[in-house]
TORPA-4810 file (N, C-alpha, C, O; in nm, 3 decimals):
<nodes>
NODE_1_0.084_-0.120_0.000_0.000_0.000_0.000_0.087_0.125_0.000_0.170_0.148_0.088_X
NODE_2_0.067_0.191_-0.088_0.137_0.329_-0.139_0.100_0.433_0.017_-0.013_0.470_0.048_X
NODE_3_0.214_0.459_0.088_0.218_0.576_0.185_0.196_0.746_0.174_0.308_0.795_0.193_X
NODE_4_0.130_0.817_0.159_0.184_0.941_0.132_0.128_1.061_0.271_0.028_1.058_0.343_X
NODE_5_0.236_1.152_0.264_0.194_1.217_0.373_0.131_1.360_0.310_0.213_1.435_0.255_X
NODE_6_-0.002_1.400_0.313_-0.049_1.534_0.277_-0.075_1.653_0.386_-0.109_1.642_0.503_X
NODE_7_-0.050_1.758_0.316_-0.045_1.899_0.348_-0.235_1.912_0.391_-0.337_1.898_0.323_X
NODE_8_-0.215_1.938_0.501_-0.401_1.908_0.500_-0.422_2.081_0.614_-0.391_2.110_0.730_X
NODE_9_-0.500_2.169_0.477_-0.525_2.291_0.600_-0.693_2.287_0.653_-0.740_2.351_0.747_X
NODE_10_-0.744_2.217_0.587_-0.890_2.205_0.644_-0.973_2.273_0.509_-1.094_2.287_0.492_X
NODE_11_-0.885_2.301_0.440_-0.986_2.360_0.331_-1.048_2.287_0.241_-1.072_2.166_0.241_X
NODE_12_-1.083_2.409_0.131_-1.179_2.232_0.007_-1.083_2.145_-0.075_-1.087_2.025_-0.101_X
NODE_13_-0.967_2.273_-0.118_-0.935_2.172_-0.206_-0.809_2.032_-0.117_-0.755_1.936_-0.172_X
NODE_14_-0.800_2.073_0.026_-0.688_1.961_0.069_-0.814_1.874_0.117_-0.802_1.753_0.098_X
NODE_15_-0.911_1.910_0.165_-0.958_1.761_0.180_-1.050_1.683_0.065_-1.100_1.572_0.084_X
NODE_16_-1.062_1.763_-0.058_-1.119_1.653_-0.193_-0.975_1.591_-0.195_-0.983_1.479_-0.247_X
NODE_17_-0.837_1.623_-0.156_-0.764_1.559_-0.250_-0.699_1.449_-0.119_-0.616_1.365_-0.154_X
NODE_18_-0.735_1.453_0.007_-0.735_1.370_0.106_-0.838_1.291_0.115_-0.817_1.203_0.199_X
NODE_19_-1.010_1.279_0.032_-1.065_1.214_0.023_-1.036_1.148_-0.154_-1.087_1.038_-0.176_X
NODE_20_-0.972_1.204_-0.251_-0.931_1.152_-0.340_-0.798_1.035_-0.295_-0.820_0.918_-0.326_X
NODE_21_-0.690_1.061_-0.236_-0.600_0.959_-0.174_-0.688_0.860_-0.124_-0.695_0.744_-0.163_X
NODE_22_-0.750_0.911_-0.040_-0.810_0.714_0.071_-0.876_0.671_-0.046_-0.857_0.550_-0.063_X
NODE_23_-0.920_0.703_-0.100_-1.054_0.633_-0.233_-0.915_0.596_-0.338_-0.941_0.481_-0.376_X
NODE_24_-0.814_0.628_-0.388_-0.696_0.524_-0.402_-0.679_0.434_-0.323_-0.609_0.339_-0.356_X
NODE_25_-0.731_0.439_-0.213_-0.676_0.290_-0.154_-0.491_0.317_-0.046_-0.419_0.229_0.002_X
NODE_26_-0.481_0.403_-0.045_-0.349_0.449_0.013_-0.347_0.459_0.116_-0.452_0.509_0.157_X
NODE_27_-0.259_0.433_0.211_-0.224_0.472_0.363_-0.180_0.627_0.367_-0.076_0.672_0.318_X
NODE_28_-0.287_0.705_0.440_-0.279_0.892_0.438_-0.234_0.906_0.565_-0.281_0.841_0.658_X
NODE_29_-0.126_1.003_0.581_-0.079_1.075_0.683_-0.092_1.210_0.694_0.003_1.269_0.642_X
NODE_30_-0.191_1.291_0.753_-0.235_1.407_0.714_-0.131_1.523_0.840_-0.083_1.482_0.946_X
NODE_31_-0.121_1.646_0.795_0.011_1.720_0.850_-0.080_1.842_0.850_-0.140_1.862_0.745_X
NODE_32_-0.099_1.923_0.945_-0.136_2.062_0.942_-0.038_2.144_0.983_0.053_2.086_1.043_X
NODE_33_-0.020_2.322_0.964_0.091_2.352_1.009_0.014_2.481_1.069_-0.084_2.531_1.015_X
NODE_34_0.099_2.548_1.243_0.022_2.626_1.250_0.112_2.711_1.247_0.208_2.690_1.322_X
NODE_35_0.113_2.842_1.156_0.231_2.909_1.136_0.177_3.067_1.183_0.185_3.167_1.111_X
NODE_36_0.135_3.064_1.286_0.074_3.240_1.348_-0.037_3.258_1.223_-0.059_3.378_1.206_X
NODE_37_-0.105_3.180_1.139_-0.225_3.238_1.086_-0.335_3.328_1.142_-0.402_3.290_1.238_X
NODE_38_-0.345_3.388_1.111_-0.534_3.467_1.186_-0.660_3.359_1.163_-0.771_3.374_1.215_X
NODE_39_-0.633_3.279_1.099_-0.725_3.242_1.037_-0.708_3.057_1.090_-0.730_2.954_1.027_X
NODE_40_-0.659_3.083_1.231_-0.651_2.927_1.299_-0.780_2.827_1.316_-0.788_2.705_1.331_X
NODE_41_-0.858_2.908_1.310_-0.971_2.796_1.251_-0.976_2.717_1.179_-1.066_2.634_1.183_X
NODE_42_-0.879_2.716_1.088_-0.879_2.601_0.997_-0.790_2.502_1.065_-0.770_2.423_0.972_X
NODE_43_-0.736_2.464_1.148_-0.679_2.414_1.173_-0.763_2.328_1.278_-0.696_2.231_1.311_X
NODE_44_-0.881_2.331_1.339_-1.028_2.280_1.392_-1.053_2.225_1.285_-1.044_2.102_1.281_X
NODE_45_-1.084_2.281_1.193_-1.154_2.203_1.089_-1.083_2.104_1.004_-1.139_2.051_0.908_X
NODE_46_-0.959_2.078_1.041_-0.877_1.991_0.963_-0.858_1.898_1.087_-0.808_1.792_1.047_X
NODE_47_-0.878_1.895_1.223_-0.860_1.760_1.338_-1.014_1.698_1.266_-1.019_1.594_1.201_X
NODE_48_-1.126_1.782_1.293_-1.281_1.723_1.252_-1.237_1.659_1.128_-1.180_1.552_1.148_X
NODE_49_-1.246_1.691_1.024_-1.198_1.603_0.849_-1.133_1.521_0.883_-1.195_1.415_0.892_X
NODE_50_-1.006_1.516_0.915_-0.932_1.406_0.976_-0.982_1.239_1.031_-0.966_1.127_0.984_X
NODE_51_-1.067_1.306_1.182_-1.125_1.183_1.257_-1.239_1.105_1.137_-1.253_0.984_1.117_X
NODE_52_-1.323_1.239_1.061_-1.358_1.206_0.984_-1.349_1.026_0.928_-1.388_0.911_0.947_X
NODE_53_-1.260_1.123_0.841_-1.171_1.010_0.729_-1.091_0.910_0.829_-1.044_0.811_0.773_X
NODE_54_-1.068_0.919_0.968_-0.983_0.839_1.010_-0.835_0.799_0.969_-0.768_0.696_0.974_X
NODE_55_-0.816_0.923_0.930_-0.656_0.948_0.905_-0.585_1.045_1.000_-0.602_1.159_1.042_X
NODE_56_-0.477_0.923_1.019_-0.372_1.013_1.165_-0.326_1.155_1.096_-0.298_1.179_0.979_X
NODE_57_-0.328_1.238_1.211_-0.334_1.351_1.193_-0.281_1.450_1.310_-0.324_1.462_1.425_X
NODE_58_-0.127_1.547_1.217_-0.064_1.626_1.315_-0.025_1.783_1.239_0.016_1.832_1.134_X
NODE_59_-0.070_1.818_1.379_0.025_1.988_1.399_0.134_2.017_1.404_0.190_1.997_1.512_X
NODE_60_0.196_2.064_1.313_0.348_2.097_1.347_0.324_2.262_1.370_0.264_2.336_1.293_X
NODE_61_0.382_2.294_1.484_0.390_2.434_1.514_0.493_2.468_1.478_0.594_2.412_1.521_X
NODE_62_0.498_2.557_1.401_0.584_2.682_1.349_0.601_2.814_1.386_0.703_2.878_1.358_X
NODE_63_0.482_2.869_1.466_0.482_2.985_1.508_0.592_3.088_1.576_0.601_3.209_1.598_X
NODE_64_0.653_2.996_1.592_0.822_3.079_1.598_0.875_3.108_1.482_0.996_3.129_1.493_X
NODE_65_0.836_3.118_1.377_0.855_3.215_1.263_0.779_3.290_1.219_0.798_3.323_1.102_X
NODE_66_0.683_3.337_1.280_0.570_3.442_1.202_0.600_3.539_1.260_0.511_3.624_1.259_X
NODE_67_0.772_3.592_1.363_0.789_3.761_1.306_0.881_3.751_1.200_0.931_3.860_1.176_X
NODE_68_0.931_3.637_1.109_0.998_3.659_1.025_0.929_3.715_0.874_0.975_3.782_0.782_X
NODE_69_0.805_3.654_0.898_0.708_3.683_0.797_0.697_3.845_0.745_0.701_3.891_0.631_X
NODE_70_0.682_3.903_0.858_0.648_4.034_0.808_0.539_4.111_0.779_0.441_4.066_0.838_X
NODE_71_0.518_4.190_0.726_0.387_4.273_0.706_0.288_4.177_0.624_0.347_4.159_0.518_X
NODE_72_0.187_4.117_0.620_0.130_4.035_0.563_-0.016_4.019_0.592_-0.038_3.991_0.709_X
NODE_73_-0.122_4.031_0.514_-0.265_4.041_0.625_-0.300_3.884_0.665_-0.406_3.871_0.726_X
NODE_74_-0.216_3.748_0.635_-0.237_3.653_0.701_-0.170_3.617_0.869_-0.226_3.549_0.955_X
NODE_75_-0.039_3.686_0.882_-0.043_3.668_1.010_0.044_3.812_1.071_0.140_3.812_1.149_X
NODE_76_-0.019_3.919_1.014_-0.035_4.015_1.066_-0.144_4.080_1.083_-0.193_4.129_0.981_X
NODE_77_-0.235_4.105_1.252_-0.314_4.205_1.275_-0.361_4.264_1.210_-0.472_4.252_1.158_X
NODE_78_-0.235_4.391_1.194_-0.243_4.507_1.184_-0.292_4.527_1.048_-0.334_4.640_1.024_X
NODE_79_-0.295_4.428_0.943_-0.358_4.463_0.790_-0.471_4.385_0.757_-0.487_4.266_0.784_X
NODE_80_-0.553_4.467_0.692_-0.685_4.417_0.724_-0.689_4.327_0.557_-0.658_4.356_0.442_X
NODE_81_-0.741_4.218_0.620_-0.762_4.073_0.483_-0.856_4.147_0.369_-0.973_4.172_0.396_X
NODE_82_-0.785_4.186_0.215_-0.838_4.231_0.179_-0.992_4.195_0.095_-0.923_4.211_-0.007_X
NODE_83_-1.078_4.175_0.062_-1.206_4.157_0.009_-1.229_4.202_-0.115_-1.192_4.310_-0.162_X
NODE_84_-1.314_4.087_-0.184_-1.411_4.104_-0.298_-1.281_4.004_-0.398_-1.186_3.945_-0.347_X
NODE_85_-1.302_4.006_-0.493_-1.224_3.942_-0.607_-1.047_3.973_-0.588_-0.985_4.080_-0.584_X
NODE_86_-1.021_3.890_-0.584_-0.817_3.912_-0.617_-0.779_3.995_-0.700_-0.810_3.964_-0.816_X
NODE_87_-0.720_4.092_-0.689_-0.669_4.176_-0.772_-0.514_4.193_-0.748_-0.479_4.250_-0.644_X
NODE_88_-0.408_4.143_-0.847_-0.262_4.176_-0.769_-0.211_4.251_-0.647_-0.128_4.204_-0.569_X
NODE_89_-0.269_4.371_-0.639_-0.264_4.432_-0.568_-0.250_4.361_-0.402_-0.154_4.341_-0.327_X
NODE_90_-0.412_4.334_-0.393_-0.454_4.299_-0.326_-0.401_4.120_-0.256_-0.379_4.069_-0.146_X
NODE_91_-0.402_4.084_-0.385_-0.335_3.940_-0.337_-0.193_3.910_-0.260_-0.169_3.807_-0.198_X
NODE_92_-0.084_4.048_-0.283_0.042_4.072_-0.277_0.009_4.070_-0.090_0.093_4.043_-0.003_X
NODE_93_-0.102_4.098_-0.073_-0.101_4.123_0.067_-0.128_4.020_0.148_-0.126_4.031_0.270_X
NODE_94_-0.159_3.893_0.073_-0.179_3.771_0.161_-0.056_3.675_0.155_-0.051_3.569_0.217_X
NODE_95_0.032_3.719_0.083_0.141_3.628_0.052_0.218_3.633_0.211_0.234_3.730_0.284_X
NODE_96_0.248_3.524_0.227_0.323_3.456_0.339_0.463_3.392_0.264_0.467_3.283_0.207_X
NODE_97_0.587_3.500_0.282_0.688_3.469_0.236_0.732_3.329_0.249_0.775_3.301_0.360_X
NODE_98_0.732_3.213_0.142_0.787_3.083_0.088_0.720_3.002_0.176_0.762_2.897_0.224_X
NODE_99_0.613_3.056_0.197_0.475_2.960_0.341_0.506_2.819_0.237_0.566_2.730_0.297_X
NODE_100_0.477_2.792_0.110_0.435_2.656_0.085_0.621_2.573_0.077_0.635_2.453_0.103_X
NODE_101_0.683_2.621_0.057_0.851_2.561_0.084_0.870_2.510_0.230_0.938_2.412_0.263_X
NODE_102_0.783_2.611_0.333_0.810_2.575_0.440_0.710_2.459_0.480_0.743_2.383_0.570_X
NODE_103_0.569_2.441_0.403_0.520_2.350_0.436_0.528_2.193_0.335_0.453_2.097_0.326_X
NODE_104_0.602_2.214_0.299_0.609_2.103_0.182_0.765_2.035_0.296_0.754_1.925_0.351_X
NODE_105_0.872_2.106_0.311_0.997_2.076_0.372_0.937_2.003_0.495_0.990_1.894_0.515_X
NODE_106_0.857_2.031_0.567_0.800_1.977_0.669_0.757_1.907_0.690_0.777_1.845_0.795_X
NODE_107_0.654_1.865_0.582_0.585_1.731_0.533_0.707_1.634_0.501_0.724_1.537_0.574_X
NODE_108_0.773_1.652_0.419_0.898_1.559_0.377_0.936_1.505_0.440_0.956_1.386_0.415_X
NODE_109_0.974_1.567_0.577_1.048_1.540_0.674_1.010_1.407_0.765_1.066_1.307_0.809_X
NODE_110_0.878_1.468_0.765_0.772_1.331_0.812_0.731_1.203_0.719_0.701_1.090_0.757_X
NODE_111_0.739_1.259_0.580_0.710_1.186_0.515_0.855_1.073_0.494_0.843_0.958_0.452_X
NODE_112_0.967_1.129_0.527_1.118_1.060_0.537_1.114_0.922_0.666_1.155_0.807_0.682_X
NODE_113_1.060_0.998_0.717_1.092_0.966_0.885_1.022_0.841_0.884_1.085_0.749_0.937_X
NODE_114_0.896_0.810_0.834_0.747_0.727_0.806_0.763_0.635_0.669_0.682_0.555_0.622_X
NODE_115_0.865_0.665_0.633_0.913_0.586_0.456_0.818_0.562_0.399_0.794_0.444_0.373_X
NODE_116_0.730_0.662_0.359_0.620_0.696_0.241_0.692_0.776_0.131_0.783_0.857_0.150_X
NODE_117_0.646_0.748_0.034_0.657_0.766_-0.095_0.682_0.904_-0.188_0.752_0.945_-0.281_X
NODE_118_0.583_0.943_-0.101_0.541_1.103_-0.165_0.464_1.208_-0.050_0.393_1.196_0.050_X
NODE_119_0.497_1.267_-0.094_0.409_1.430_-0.038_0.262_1.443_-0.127_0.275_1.439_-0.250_X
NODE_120_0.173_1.453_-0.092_0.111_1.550_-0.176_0.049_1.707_-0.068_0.039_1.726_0.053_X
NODE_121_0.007_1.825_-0.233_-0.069_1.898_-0.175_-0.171_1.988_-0.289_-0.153_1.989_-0.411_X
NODE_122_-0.259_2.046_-0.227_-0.399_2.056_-0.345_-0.304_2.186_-0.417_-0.360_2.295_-0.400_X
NODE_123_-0.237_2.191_-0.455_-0.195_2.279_-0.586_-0.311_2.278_-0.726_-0.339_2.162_-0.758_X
NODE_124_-0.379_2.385_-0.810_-0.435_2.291_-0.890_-0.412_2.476_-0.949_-0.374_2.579_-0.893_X
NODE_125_-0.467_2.433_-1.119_-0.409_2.483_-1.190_-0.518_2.636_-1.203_-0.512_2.721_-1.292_X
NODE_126_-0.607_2.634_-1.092_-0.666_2.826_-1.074_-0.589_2.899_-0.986_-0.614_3.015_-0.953_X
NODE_127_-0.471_2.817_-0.937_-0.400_2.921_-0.830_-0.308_3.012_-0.923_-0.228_3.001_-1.016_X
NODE_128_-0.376_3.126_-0.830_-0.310_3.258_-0.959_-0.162_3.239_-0.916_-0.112_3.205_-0.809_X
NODE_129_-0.111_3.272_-1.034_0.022_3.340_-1.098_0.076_3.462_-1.010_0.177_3.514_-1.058_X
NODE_130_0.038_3.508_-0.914_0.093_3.609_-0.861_0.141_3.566_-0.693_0.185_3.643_-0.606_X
NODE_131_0.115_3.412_-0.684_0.126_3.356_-0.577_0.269_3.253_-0.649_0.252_3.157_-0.725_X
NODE_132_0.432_3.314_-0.593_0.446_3.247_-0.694_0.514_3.062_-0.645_0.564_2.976_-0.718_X
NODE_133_0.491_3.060_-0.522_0.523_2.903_-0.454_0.383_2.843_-0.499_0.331_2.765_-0.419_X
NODE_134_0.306_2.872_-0.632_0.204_2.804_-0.640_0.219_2.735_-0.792_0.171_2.629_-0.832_X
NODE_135_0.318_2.849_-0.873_0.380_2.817_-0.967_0.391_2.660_-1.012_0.419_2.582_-0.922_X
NODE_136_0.363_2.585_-1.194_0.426_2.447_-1.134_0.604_2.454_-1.159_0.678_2.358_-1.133_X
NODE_137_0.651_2.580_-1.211_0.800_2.567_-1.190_0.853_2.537_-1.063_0.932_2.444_-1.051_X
NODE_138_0.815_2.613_-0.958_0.851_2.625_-0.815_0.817_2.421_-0.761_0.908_2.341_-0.739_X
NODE_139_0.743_2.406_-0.758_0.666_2.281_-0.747_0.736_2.173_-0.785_0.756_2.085_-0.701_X
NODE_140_0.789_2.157_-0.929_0.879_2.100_-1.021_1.042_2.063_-0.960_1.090_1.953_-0.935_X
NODE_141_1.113_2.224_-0.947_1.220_2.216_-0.891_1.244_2.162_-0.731_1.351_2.126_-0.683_X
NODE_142_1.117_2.167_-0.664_1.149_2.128_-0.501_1.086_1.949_-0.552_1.105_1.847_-0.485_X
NODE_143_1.047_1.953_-0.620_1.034_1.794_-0.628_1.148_1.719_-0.646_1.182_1.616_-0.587_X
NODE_144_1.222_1.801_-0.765_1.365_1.717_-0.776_1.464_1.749_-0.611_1.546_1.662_-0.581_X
NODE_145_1.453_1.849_-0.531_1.525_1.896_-0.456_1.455_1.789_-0.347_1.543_1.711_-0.309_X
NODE_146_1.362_1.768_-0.302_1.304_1.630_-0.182_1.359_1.483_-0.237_1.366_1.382_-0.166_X
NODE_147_1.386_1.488_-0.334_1.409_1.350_-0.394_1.556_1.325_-0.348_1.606_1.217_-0.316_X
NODE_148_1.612_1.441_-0.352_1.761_1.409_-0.343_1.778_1.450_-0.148_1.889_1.475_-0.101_X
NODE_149_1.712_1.450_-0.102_1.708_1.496_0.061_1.726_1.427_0.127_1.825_1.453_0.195_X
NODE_150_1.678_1.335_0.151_1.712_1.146_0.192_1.777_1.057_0.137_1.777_1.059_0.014_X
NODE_151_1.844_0.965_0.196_1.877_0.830_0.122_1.730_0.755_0.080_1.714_0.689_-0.022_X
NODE_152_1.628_0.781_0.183_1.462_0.719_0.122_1.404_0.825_0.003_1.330_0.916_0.041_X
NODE_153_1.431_0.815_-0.113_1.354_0.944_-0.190_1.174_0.946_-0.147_1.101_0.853_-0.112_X
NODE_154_1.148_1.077_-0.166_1.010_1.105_-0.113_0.981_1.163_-0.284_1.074_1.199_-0.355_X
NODE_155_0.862_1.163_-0.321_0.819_1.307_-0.430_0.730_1.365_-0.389_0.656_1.340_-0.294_X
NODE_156_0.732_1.448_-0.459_0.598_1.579_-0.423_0.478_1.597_-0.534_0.468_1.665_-0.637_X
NODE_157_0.400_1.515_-0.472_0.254_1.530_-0.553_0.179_1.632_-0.542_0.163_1.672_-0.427_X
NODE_158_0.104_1.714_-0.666_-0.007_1.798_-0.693_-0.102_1.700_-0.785_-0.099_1.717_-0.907_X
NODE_159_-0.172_1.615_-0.739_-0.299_1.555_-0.851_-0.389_1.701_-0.908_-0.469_1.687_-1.001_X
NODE_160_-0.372_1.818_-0.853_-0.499_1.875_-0.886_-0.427_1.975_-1.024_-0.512_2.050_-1.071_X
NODE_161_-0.372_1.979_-1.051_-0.242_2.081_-1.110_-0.284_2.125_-1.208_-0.250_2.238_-1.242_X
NODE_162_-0.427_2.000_-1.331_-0.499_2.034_-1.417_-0.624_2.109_-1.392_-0.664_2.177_-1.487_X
NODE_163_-0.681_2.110_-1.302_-0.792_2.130_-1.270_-0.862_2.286_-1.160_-0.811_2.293_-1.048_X
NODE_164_-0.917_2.343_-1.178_-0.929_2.449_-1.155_-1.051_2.428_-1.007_-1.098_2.316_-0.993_X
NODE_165_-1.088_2.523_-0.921_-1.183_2.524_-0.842_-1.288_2.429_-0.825_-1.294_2.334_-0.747_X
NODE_166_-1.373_2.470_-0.912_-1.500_2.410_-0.995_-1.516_2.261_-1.006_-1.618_2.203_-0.970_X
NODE_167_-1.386_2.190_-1.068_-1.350_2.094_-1.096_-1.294_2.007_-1.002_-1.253_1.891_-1.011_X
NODE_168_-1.301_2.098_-0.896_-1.231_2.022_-0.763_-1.375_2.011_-0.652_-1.384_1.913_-0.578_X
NODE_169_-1.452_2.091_-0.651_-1.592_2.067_-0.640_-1.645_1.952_-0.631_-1.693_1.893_-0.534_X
NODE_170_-1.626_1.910_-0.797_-1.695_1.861_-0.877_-1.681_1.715_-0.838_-1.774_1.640_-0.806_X
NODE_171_-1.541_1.682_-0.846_-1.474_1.558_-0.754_-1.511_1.589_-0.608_-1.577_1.489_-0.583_X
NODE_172_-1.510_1.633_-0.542_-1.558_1.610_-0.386_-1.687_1.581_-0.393_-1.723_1.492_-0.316_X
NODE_173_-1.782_1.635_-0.471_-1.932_1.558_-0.482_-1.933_1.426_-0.545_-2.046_1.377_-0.536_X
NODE_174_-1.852_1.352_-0.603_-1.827_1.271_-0.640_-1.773_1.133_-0.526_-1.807_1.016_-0.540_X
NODE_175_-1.690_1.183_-0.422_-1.626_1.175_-0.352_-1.720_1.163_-0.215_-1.695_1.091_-0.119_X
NODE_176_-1.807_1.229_-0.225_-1.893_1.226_-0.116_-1.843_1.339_0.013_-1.883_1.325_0.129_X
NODE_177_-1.765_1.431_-0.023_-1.697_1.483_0.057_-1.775_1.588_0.158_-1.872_1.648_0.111_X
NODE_178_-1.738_1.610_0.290_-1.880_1.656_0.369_-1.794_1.807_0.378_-1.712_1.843_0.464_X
NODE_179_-1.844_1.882_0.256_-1.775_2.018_0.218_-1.805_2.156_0.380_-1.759_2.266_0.411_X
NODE_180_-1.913_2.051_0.442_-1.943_2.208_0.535_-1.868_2.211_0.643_-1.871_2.303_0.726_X
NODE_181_-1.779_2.088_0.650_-1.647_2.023_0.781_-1.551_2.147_0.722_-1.504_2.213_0.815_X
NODE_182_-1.515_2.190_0.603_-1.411_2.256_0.575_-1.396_2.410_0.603_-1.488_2.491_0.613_X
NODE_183_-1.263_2.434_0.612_-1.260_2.613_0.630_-1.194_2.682_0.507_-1.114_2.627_0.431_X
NODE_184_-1.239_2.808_0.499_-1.173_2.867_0.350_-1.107_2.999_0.410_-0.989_3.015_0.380_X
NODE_185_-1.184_3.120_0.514_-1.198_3.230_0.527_-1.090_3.267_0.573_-1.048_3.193_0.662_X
NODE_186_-1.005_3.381_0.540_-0.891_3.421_0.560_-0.923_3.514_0.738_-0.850_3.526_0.837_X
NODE_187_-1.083_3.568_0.702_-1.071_3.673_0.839_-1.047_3.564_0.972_-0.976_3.584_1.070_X
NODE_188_-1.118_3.462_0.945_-1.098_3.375_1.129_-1.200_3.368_1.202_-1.192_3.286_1.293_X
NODE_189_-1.333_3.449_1.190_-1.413_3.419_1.264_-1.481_3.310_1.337_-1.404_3.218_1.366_X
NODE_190_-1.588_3.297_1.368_-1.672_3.158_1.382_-1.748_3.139_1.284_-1.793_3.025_1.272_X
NODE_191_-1.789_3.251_1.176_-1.813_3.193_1.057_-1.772_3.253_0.915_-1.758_3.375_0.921_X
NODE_192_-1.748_3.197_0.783_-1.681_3.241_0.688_-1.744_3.411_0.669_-1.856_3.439_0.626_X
NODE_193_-1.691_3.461_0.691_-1.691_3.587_0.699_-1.796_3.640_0.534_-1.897_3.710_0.533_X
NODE_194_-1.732_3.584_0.426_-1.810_3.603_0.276_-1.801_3.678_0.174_-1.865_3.691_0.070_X
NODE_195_-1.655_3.754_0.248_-1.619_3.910_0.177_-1.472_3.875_0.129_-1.442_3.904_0.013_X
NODE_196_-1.405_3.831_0.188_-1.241_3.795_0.140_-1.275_3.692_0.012_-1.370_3.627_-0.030_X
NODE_197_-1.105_3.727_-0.029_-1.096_3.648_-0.144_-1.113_3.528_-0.184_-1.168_3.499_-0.291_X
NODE_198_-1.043_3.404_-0.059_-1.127_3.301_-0.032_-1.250_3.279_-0.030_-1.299_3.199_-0.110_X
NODE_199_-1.323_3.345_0.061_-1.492_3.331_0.053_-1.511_3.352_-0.068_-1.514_3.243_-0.125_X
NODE_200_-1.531_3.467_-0.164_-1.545_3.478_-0.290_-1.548_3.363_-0.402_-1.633_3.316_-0.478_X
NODE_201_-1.393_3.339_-0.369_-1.362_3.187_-0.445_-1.439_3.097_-0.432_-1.503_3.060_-0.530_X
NODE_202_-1.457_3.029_-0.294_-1.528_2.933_-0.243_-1.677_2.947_-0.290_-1.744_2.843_-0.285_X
NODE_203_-1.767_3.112_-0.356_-1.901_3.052_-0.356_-1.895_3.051_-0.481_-1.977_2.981_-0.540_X
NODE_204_-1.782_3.138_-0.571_-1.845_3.067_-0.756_-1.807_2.958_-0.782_-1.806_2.919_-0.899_X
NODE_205_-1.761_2.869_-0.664_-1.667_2.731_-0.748_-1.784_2.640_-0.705_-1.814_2.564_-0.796_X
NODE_206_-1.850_2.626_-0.608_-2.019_2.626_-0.545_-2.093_2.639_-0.676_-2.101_2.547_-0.757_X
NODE_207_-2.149_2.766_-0.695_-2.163_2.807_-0.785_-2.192_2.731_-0.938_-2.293_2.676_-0.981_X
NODE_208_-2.040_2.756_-1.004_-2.018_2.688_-1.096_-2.017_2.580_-1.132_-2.026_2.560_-1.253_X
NODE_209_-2.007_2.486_-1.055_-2.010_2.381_-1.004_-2.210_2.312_-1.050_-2.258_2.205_-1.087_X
NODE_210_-2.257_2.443_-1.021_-2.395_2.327_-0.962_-2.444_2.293_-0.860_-2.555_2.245_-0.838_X
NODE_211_-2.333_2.326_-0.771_-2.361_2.249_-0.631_-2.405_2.343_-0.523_-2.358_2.455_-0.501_X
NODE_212_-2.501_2.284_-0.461_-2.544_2.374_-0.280_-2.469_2.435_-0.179_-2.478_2.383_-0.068_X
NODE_213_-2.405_2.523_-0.191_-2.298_2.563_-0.111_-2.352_2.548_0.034_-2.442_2.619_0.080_X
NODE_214_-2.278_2.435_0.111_-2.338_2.451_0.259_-2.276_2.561_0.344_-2.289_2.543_0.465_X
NODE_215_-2.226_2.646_0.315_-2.136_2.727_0.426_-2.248_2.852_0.472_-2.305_2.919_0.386_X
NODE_216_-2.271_2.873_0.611_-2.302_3.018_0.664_-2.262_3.054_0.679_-2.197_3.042_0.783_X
NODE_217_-2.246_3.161_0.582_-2.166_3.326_0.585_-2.198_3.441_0.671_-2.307_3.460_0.725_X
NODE_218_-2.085_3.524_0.680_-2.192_3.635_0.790_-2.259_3.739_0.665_-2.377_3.772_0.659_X
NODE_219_-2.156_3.778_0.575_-2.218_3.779_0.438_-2.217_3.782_0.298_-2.324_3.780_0.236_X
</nodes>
């Protein structure tokens, strides 16, 4: 049975692609990371998915690096998460300097330690271009760079890499996936707030999709 350890933040697209793994038939090791986010709620909603699915499931705390981060409206206060559709601008402000290097290196590590196979994480091919650890160059080169990290080679899986929002939906209804367990919202509240860029995302891919968006928004 194929091992792999995934990047699991509680959102939609890591747990269609953590309910896409078990429905392979694979032994899942699911990894959350809590890196001073505002938005630690998701990290509740990724223990619930977890027991769920009945896949072991851990926190690695990081939060001793989020003053390295910097001005950022994900794990800084002081800037307010900006809202309505992504606009460069605007997106520049959620970036968490090399957040996915640091969470992919982390996973590896575990995934080394556990002699599984591969990493995966929901990379899929609507993550904008201005995010650029979302890149599949970036993605590509740390794959060859984990491979050579161990004497056990690990790789780094993106199954979603073709597939856009909608399409990732589309497979979790397929999947049976219980979409209202998940978190998207950058603000943190107790409920998806409905105004950030995430929320946004999250209701045309709903939306587009076809499908009943179960989430209560505030609005």
């Amino acid at each position: 049975m194929k091992r792999t350890v995934i990047i699991h933040s509680g959102g939609m697209d890591s747990t269609v692609l953590l309910a896409h793994l078990v429905a392979e038939g694979r032994e899942v090791h699911a990894l959350s990371v809590d890196y001073g986010q505002r938005h630690r709620r998701e990290l509740v909603a990724a223990a619930v998915i977890c027991a769920h699915y009945k896949v072991p499931h851990r926190i690695a705390d990081l939060r001793g690096l989020t003053p390295l981060f910097g001005a950022n409206a994900l794990t800084d206060s002081h800037i307010d998460v900006p809202e309505g559709h992504y606009e460069e601008v605007s997106m520049t402000a959620t970036v968490v300097p090399n957040r996915n290097m640091l969470l992919i290196a982390t996973a590896a590590a575990w995934a080394m330690s556990l002699k599984a196979t591969s990493v995966a994480y929901g990379a899929h091919g609507g993550d904008h271009a201005i995010y650029p650890d979302c890149r599949p160059a970036f993605a590509d080169a740390l794959d060859k760079a984990i491979r050579l990290a161990d004497w056990h080679e690990v790789s780094l899986e993106r199954p979603f890499v073709g597939m856009d929002k909608t399409a990732i939906v589309k497979r979790g209804v397929e999947l049976g996936v219980p979409f209202a367990l998940t978190w998207s919202c950058y603000v943190g509240g107790d409920k998806h707030c409905g105004k950030c860029g995430t929320c946004v995302e999250r209701k045309e891919a709903f939306l587009r999709a076809g499908v009943q968006d179960p989430t209560p928004y505030v609005g």
